[in-house]
C-alpha positions in Angstrom: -47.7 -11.5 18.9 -46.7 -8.4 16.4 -48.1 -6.1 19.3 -45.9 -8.0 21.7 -43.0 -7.6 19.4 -43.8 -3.8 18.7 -43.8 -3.4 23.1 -40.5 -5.1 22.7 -39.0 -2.8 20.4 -39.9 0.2 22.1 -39.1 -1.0 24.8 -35.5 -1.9 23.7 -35.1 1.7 22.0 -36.0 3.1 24.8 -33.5 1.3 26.8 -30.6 2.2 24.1 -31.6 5.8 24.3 -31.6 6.3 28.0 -28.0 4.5 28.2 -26.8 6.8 25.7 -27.8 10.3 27.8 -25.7 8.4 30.4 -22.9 7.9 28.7 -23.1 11.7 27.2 -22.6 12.5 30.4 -19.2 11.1 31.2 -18.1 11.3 27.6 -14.7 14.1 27.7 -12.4 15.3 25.0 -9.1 13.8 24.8 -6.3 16.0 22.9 -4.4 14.8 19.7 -1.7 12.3 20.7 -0.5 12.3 17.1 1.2 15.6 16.9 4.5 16.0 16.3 5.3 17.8 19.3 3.4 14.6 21.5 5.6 12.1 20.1 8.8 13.5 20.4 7.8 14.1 24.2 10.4 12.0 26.3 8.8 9.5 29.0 11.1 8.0 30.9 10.9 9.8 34.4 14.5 11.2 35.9 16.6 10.4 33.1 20.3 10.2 33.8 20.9 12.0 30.2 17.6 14.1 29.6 19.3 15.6 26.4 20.5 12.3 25.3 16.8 11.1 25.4 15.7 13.8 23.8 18.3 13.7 20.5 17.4 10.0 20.4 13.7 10.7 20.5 14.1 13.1 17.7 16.3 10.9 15.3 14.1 7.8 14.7 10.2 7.0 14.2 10.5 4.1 16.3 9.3 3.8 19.9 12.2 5.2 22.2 12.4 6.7 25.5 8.3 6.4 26.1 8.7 5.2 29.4 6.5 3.0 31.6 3.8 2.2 34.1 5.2 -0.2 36.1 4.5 -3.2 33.6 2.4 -1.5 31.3 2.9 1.5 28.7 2.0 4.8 29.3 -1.4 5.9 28.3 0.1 8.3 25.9 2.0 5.3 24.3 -1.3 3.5 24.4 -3.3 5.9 22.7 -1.1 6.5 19.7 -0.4 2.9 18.9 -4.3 2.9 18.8 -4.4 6.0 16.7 -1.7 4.2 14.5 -3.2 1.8 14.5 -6.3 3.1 13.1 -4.6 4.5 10.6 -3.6 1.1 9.5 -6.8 -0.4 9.1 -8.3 2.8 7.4 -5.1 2.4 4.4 -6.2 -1.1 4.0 -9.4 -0.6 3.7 -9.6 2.2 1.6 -10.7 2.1 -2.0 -9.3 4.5 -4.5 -11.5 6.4 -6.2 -12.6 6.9 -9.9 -11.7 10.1 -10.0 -8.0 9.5 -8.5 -7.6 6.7 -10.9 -8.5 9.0 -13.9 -6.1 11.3 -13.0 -3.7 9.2 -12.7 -4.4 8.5 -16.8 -4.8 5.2 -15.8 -7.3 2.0 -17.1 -9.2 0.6 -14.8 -9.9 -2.6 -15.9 -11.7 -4.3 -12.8 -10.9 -6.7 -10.2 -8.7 -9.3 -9.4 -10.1 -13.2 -8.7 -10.8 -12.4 -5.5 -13.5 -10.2 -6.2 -12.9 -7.1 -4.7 -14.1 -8.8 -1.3 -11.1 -7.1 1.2 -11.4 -11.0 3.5 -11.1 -13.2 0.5 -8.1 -11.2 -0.7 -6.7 -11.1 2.8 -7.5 -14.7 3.0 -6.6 -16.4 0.0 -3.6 -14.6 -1.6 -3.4 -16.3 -4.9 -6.5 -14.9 -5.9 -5.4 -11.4 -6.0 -2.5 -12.9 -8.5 -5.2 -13.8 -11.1 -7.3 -11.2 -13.0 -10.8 -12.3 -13.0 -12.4 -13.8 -16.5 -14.0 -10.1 -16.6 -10.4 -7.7 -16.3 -9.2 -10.7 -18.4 -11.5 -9.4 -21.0 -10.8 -5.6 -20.9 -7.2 -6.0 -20.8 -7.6 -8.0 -24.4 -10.1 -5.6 -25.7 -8.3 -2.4 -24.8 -4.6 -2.9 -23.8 -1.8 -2.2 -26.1 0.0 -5.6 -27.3 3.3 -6.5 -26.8 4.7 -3.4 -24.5 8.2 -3.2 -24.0 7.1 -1.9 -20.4 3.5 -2.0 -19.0 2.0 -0.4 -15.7 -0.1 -2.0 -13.2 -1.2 0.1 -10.3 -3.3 -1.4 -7.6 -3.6 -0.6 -4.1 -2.9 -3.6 -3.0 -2.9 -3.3 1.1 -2.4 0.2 1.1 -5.2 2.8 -0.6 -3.7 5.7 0.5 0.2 4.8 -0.8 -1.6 4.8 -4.3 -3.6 8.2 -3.6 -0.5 10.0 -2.3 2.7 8.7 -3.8 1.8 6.5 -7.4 1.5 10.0 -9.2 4.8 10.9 -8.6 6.4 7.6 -9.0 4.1 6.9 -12.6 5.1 10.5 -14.2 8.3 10.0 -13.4 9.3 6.8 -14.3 7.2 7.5 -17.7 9.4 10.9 -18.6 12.4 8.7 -17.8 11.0 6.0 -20.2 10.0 8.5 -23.0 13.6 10.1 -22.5 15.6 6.9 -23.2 13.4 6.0 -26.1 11.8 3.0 -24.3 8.0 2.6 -25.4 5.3 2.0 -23.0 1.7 0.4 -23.1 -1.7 1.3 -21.9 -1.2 2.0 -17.7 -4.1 0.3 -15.8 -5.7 0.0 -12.2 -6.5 -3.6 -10.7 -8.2 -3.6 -7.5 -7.0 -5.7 -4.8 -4.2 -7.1 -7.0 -0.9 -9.2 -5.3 2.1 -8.7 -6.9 2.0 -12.1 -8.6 -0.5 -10.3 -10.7 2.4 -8.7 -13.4 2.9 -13.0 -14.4 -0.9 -12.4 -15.6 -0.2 -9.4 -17.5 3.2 -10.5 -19.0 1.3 -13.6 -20.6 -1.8 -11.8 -21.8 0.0 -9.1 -23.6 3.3 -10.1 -24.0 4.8 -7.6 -22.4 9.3 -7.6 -22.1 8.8 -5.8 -19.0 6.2 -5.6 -16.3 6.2 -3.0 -13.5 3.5 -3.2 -10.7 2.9 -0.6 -8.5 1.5 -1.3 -5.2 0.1 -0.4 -1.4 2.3 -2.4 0.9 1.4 -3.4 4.0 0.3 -1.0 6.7 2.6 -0.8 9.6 2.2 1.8 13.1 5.1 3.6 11.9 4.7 3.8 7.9 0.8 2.9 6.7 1.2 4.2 3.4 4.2 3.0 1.7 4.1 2.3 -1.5 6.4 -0.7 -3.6 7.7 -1.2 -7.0 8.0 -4.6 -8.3 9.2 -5.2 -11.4 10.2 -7.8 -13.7 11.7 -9.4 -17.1 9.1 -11.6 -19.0 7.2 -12.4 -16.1 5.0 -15.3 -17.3 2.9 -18.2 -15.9 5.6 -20.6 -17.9 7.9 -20.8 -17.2 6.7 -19.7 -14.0 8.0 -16.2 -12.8 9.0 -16.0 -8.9 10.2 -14.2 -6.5 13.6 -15.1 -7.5 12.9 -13.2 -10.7 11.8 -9.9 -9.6 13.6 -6.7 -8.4 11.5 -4.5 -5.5 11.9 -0.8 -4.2 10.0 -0.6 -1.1 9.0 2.0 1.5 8.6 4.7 -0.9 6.8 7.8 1.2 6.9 10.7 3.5 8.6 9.1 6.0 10.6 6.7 3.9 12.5 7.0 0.1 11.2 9.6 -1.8 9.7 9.0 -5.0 11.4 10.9 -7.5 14.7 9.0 -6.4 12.7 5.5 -6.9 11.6 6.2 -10.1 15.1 7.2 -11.0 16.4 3.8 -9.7 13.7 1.8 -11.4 14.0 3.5 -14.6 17.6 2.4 -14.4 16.5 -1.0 -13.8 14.6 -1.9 -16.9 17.3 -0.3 -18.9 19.1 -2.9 -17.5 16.7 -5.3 -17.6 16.7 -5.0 -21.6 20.4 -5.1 -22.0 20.9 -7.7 -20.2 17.8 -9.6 -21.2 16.5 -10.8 -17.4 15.9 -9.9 -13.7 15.9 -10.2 -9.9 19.1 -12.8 -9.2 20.1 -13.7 -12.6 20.4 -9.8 -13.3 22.7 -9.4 -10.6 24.5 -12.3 -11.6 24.7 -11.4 -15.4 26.0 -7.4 -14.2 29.3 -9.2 -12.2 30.4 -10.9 -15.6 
C-alpha cells in the first residue's frame, strides 16, 4: 500500500510538472494597465467630441469614456478593475508592521475580540468593537488615566491607509493639540479594531475625548483611505452611537489631504470641550 501510494505521488508530480512546461509555453507578458497614461486613454471608438472625451477622462477617477465590446467591457477596462481590485484585497489584508507602529510612537496593545482572524472580524463586526480580556489588560497596566484626548490607530479594513497616511494625520493633530494646551494620553495600535472600539477605550480610561484612527474600506478607485472618528465621552452607558460621533473620511492621495483633516479635527474637539458633546447634539448645541 505505502509503495502504491509513493507510485501515486510520483506519478501525480510528474503529471503537475509536465502541465506546467506546457503552460510556460503559452505564458506572454501583458503591459501595466495601471499607468497613468492607460487610464486616461479614451475608448469609445469615433467619438462625436474626441476632446470632450478626453477633458472628461482627465477630470475624474471614475470610469468614463472606456468604451465597449458589444455587451461586455473592454479588456483594458477588465484588466484594471482586476488590478484594482487586487489592490483592494491586498489593503485589507495587510498587517502593519512592528516597526511602522513604533514609528508611529504608538502602543500596541494587542487585538480586538475577534482575534486577529481577518474572517471572524469580517464576519462578526461587534467583535472588533471589544478589546479582548488580553489588550484589556495592557491598556490598564500602561495607559495614561483619564485623557482629555486619546488615540486609537488601527487598520481597520485598510493596512496601507495606516502605513501611508496615519503619520501625518497623528503629528498633526498632536502639534495642534499641544499648541492649544489640550493634554493627550498614551497613543496605541489595536489590530483589526471597528470604530465602536473608542466606547471601549472611553470607559476603561475615562477618557473626555476619544479619536480613532482607521483603514476604511477598500474601494477600485480609493483602497487606502483613511477615516477619523471621533467622539465626546464615548462609553458603553450610556451607550455611545453613531448619532454621537463626528467622521472625516477619505483622507489620501487621491482624496482630502491630511494636514487639512487634522486641522478640521483639531477644531473639532476644541469644540467638543466647549460645548461639552458630539456628532448631532454638537451641531445642534453650535446653532444656539
Amino acid at each position: 500500500m505505502a509503495a502504491y501510494e509513493l507510485y501515486k505521488g510520483k506519478q501525480n508530480l510528474a503529471d503537475v510538472q509536465a502541465k506546467r512546461a506546457t503552460a510556460a509555453k503559452c505564458a506572454f507578458d501583458v503591459e501595466d494597465v495601471t499607468t497613468q497614461e492607460k487610464r486616461h486613454t479614451v475608448g469609445v471608438e469615433h467619438p462625436v467630441d474626441a476632446a470632450g472625451c478626453d477633458a472628461l477622462i482627465h477630470a475624474t477617477d471614475q470610469r468614463v469614456c472606456v468604451g465597449r465590446n458589444g455587451p461586455r467591457p473592454k479588456l483594458l477596462t477588465y484588466f484594471q478593475m482586476r488590478a484594482d481590485h487586487g489592490a483592494t484585497q491586498d489593503s485589507l489584508k495587510e498587517i502593519v508592521p512592528d516597526e511602522v507602529i513604533t514609528k508611529l510612537g504608538l502602543l500596541h496593545v494587542g487585538e480586538t475580540a475577534a482575534n486577529g482572524s481577518l474572517e471572524t472580524y469580517l464576519r462578526l463586526p461587534p467583535l472588533g468593537r471589544k478589546l479582548s480580556d488580553e489588550a484589556k489588560a495592557v491598556v490598564l497596566q500602561k495607559c495614561v488615566k483619564n485623557p482629555t484626548v486619546q488615540f486609537v490607530v488601527s487598520n481597520g479594513l485598510s493596512g496601507f491607509a495606516i502605513e501611508r497616511y496615519a503619520g501625518d494625520v497623528l503629528k498633526s493633530m498632536l502639534d495642534g493639540l499641544k499648541a492649544a494646551g489640550i493634554t493627550v494620553g498614551t497613543p496605541v495600535y489595536v489590530n483589526r479594531a471597528r470604530v465602536g472600539i473608542m466606547n471601549d477605550f472611553g470607559t476603561l480610561l475615562n477618557a473626555d475625548v476619544v479619536v480613532v484612527l482607521i483603514g476604511e474600506r477598500p474601494g477600485l478607485i480609493i483602497s487606502d483611505a483613511l477615516s477619523i472618528y471621533m467622539g465626546y465621552k464615548p462609553r458603553w452607558e450610556p451607550l455611545t452611537t453613531d448619532a454621537n460621533r463626528d467622521n472625516i473620511c477619505m483622507i489620501s492621495k487621491k482624496g482630502k489631504n491630511p494636514i487639512e483633516a487634522a486641522a478640521e479635527a483639531v477644531g473639532l474637539i476644541k469644540d467638543y470641550l466647549k460645548y461639552k458633546t458630539s456628532g448631532v447634539e454638537l451641531a445642534t448645541a453650535k446653532r444656539g
